[in-house]
N, C-alpha and C positions, 0 to 999 in steps of 0.2 A: 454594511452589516457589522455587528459590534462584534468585536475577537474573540468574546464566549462564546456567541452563539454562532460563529465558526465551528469554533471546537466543538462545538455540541454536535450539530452539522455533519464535523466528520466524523467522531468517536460511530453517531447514529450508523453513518455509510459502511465503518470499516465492520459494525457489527453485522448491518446486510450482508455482506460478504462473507463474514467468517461465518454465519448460517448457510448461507447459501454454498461453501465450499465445503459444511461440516467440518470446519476448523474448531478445534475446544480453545478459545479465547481465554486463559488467565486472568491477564490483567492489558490494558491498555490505556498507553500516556501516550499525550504527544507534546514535548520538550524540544528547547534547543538543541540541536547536535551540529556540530561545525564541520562534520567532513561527508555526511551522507544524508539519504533522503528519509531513509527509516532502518530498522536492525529488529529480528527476532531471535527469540530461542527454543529449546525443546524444552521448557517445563510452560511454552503456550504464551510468556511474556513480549507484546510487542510494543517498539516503541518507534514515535514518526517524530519527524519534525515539522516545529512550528510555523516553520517559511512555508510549508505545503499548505497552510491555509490560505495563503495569499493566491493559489495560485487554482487555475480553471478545475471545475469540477472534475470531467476528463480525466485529468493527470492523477487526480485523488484515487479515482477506479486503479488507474496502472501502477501506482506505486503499493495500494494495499492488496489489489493481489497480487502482486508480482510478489509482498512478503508473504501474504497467506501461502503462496505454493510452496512455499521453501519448507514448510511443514511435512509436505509430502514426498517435495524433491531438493535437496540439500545446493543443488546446483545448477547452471544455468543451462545445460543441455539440452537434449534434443527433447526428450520428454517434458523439460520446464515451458520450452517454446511451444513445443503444443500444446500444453494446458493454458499457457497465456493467449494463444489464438482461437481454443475456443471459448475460454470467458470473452474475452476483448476482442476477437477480430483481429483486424492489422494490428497489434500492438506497436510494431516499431515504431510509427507513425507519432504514438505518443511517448517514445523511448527518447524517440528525435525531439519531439516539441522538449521534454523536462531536460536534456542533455542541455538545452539553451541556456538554463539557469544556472548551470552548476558556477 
């Protein structure tokens, strides 16, 4: 599949999501960043990185909501883990698979 139509791909999936989580999506890039997987903020701008295209659908899910939640909960807690277990299930599962790439 051709690297646009990645990105299309995913911008598509991270918007499933931020509907699906009533997140107000701003703006959404996905660009190189050299030390993480993606970074939001509170005026709704999120951004991913490019090497997430390459990489299994799956992990797409767990890296964009892992940011969407941060909307709601600023940090990785005990509330963050439950709201990632009930979108996703086991998430660690796939915390473990993307921790492979870093």
């Amino acid at each position: 599949m051709a690297a646009q139509d990645q990105k299309r791909d995913f911008k598509k999936r991270a918007r499933f999501w931020a509907e699906k989580l009533e997140v107000n999506m701003v703006w959404l890039g996905v660009r190189p960043m050299h030390n993480k997987w993606a970074s939001c903020s509170t005026n709704g701008h999120l951004n991913f990185n490019t090497e997430l295209l390459e990489l299994d659908r799956n992990l797409w899910d767990y890296v964009i909501v892992h940011e969407l939640l941060h909307f709601f909960v600023p940090n990785h807690g005990k509330l963050w883990k439950s709201l990632m277990r009930v979108h996703l299930g086991n998430y660690e599962k796939m915390e473990a698979r993307l921790s492979k790439y870093v």
